[in-house]
C-alpha positions, 0 to 999 in steps of 0.5 A: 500500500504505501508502494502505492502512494508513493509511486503516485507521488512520485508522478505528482512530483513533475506536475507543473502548469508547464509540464505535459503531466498537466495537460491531463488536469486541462483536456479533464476541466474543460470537458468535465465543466459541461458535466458539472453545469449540466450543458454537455449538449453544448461541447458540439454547439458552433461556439466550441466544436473546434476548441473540443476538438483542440483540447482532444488534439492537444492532450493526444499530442503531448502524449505521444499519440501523434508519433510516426506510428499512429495513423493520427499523424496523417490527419487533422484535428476535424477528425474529432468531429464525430466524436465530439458529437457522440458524447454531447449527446445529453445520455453521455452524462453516466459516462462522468458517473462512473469511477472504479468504486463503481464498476458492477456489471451494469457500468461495465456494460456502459463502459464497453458500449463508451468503447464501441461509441468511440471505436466507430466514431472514427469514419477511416482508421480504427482506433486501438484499445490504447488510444479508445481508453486514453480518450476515455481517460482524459475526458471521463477518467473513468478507465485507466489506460490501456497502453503497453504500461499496463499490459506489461504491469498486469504480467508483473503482478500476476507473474506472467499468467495474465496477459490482457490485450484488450477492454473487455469484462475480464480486464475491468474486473481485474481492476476492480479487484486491484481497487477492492484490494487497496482501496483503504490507501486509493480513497485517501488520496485528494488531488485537485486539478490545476485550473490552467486561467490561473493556475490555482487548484481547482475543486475537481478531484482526481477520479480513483481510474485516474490515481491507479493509472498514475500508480501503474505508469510509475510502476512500470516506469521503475520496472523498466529502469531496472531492467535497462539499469538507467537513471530515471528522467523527470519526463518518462514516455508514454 
């Protein structure tokens, strides 16, 4: 349990109002902001179609999601567009509703229909698992990411018996039950968002999705540092 809180804090530590760790704290406020006020039909109007799509695109390219690799790299920011207007629909608000403490069956299904909603949001290229929960993370935080951190954590935990590729009922009960097992130490932790007009701490409170995957990124972080015997960096990839 304290591995838990301190890897957190050890992530913590390089969050700044420049630093891309941030960016997280940003693309978060602005959508969960139209929650909250109860206008989330309003992330599609004319006004901030383009500036939704901005801030998805931004948190997308600060975090690697735009590299050579990704067929993102090839496109434009309008690619968004259908997305964006999924999720303004007034029945996407159960989407913000949902956090670990919460995973029974119902909000797994709804989590698996999030998934499929994004996967087809895209007219061309299908999106990979990895980016479908990274874009549910950074609007929703309702999903740790499902990237290669992850995976490889999982085979650690397990010694190597588990092996998860992709979102589906099996690898969100592994995390439920990861949350159930350390949920004393997870429900302690209260980070606030930085707000980025004044770059004060905000009243929005990191979701428990959200702190266990800071606590898996760090996790893997150190594992991969031993292995490759290098000296940690304040600006890990992912």
């Amino acid at each position: 349990m304290n591995n838990i809180k301190n890897q957190v804090n050890n992530f913590l530590e390089s969050r700044d109002k420049n630093h891309r760790y941030s960016s997280f704290d940003y693309c978060y406020n602005y959508f969960y902001n139209f929650y909250k006020n109860d206008k989330i039909n309003e992330i599609w109007n004319d006004n901030n179609i383009e500036k939704s799509c901005l801030h998805l695109w931004f948190y997308l390219a600060s975090w690697w999601m735009m590299r050579g690799s990704s067929f993102l790299l090839q496109k434009n920011l309008s690619i968004f567009k259908n997305l964006i207007q999924e999720i303004s629909r007034k029945d996407s608000k159960i989407y913000w509703e949902i956090d670990i403490d919460n995973y029974n069956d119902e909000n797994i299904e709804r989590l698996l229909e999030l998934k499929n909603i994004i996967y087809e949001s895209f007219p061309e290229n299908k999106p990979s698992d990895t980016l479908i929960t990274k874009i549910m993370l950074w609007i929703f935080w309702n999903i740790p990411a499902f990237d290669r951190f992850f995976k490889d954590w999982i085979k650690i935990i397990s010694k190597n018996k588990i092996s998860i590729t992709s979102v589906d009922k099996i690898s969100l009960n592994i995390i439920k039950d990861f949350y159930l097992k350390n949920k004393n130490v997870i429900d302690k932790f209260e980070i606030k968002t930085l707000d980025f007009q004044n770059l004060n701490y905000t009243n929005i409170k990191y979701t428990k999705a959200k702190v266990i995957d800071m606590y898996w990124f760090m996790t893997w972080y150190n594992n991969y540092l031993q292995l490759k015997n290098a000296k940690p960096t304040k600006n890990p990839p992912r």
